[in-house]
PAMIMI-979826 format. One line per field, with one value per residue (C-alpha): x, y negated, z; residue in one letter. Coordinates in steps of 0.001 Angstrom, whole numbers, plus 500000, padded with zeros to 6 digits. Example, Ala and Ser with C-alpha at 12.3 -4.5 7.8 and 13.67 -1.06 7.14 Angstrom:
2
c1 c(512300|513670)
c2 c(504500|501060)
c3 c(507800|507140)
r c(a|s)
***
This chain:
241
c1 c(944434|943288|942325|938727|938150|937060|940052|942265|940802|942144|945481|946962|944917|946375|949843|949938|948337|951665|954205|952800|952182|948458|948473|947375|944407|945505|946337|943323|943055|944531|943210|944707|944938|948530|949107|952485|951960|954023|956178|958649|960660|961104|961697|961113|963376|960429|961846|958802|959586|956995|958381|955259|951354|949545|950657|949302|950972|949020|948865|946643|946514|946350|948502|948961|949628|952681|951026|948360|948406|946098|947087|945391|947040|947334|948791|951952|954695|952907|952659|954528|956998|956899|959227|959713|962355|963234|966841|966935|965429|964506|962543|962993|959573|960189|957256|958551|957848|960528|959450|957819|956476|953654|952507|950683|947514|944510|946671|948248|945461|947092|946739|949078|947557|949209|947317|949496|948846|951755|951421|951722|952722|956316|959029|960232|963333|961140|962843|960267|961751|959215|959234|956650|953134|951025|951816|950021|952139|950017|952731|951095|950489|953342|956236|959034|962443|963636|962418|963880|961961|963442|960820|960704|958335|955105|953592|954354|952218|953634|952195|953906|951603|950110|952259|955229|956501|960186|962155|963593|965196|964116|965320|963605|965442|963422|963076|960432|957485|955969|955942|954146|955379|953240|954451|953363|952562|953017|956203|959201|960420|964008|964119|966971|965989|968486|967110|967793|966917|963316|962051|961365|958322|957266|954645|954139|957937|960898|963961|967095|970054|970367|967468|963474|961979|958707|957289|957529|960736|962947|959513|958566|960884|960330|962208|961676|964679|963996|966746|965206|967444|965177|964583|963534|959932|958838|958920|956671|956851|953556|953047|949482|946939)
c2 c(180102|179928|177064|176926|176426|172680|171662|173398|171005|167908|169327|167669|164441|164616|164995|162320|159750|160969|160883|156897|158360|157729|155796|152299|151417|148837|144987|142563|142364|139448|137940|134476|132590|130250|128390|126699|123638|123941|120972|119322|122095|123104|126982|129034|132010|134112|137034|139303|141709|143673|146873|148891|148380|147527|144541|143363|140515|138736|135446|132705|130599|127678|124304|122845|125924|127915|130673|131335|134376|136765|138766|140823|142784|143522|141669|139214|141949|142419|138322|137741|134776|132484|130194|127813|124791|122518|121661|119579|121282|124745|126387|129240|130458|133798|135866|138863|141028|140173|143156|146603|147982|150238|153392|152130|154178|156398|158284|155182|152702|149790|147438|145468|144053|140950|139780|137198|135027|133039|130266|131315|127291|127214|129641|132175|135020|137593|140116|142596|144776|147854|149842|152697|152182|151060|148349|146940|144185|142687|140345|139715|136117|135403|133179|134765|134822|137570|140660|142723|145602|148033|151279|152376|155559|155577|154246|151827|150167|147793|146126|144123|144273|141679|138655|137362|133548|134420|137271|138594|141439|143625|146130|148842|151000|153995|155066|158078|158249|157559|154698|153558|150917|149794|147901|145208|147302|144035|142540|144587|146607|148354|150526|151752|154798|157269|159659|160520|163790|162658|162612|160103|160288|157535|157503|155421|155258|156254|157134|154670|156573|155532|153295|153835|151416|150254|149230|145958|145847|143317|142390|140267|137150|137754|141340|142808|144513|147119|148572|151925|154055|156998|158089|160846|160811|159723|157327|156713|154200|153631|151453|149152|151274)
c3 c(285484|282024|279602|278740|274860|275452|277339|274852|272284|274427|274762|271715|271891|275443|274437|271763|274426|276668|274300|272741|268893|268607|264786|265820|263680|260598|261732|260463|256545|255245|251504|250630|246968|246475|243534|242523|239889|237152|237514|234697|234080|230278|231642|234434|236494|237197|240145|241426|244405|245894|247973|248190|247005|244015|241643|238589|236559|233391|231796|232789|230210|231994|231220|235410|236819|236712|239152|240368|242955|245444|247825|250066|252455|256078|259248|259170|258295|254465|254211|250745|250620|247874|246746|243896|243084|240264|239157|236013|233421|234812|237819|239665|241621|243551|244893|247026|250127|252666|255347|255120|258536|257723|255365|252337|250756|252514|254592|256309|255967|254951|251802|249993|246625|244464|241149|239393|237017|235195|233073|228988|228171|229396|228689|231236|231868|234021|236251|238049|241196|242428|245415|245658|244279|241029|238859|236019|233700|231413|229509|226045|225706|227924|226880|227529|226599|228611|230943|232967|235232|237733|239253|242293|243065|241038|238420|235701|232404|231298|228196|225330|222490|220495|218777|220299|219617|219663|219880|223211|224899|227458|229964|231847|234325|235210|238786|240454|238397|235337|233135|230089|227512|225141|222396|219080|215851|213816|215520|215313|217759|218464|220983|222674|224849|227372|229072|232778|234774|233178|229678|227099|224631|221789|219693|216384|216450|213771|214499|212849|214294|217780|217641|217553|215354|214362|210281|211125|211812|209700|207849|210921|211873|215476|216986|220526|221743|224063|226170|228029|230503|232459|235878|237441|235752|232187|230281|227319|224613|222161|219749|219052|217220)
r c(x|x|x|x|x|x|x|x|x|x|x|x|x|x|x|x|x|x|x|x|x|x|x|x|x|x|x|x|x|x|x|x|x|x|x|x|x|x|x|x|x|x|x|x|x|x|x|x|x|x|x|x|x|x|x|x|x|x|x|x|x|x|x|x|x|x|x|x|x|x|x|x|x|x|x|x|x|x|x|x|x|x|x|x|x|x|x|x|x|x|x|x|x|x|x|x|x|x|x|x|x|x|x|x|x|x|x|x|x|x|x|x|x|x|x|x|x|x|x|x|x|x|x|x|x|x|x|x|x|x|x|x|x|x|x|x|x|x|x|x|x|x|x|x|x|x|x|x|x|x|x|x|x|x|x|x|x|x|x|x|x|x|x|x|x|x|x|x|x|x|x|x|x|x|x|x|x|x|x|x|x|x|x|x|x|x|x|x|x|x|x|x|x|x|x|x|x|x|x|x|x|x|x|x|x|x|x|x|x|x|x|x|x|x|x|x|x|x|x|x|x|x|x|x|x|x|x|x|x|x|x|x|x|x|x|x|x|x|x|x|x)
***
């Protein structure tokens, strides 16, 4: 006996309902606000870990609050953890994503957003670890006295223009993607850039041997050292206009 054209339609819809792979539709959508005071401590250990989603990191400006934080994301297995202590002197807050259980984007359905704000008042070492997604680091402003950022898969800018209190040294380890750095024009900047199976492009940049320097540089009391190794991507470095 044959299969009319209608029931042929059902078969796979059929099959799926047999077999238990019918996508589930997306857990509720979550959106919360946490805030961590800032405390007594004279610096900060700043560690952000977000596996997969959209994060965006900026200053706040504000004197109580050493972050402020949304998130928006959905069910219990996308619910950041955040942590902070005090001993002596310094803090240490943490903000990461303990679990992934779902596909992230249009084709999976889910959400996972963070927008940070840190406090610009109190001096911090930053380390940023991504996973697969978009990430927007907004760090002018910010008080920092080191950073440190590791890609995943996606996409990275990552700006740290404008004037800078002290110098500092950062790191950037490329992963799957593309990345944008965008640096002061009137602090100076050394850049030291390795490429990996990815290129590395600068613009308003000299080369100094090894290096990639700015006009600033040793006109300006305060340097950024920028330590660059590429991933499997690109990796651009650009000065202010």
């Amino acid at each position: 006996m044959g299969v009319t054209s209608s029931a042929a339609a059902w078969l796979p819809v059929a099959a799926l309902l047999m077999t238990g792979c019918v996508p589930a539709p997306p857990p509720e959508l979550v959106e919360e606000t946490r805030t961590v005071p800032l405390g007594k401590a004279e610096m900060v250990n700043v560690r952000i870990e977000m596996k997969g989603g959209e994060l965006e990191v900026s200053g706040s400006g504000g004197a109580q609050e050493l972050l402020h934080a949304f998130f928006s994301y959905h069910g219990e297995g996308w619910k950041p953890e955040v942590s902070y202590s005090e001993t002596g002197f310094r803090g240490n807050l943490l903000v990461r994503q303990s679990s992934v259980r779902y596909t992230i984007g249009p084709h999976g359905g889910f959400r996972n957003e963070w927008r940070l704000k840190l406090s610009n008042t109190v001096p911090m070492d930053l380390e940023v670890k991504l996973g697969a997604g978009r990430s927007e680091l907004d760090l002018a402003g910010l008080h920092l006295r080191s950073l440190e950022v590791h890609m995943g898969a996606g996409e990275l800018d990552l700006n740290l223009g404008g004037q800078w209190r002290k110098s500092f040294e950062a790191r950037i380890r490329g992963g799957v993607g593309k990345a944008t750095v965008r640096l002061p024009k009137d602090v100076g900047v050394e850049a030291r850039a390795r490429g990996g199976i990815g290129a590395i492009q600068t613009s308003g940049l000299k080369r100094d041997g090894r290096l990639w320097v700015n006009d600033a540089l040793g006109s300006s009391p305060v340097t950024l050292r920028i330590d660059v190794e590429g991933g499997i991507g690109e990796i651009r470095l650009e000065t202010e206009s």
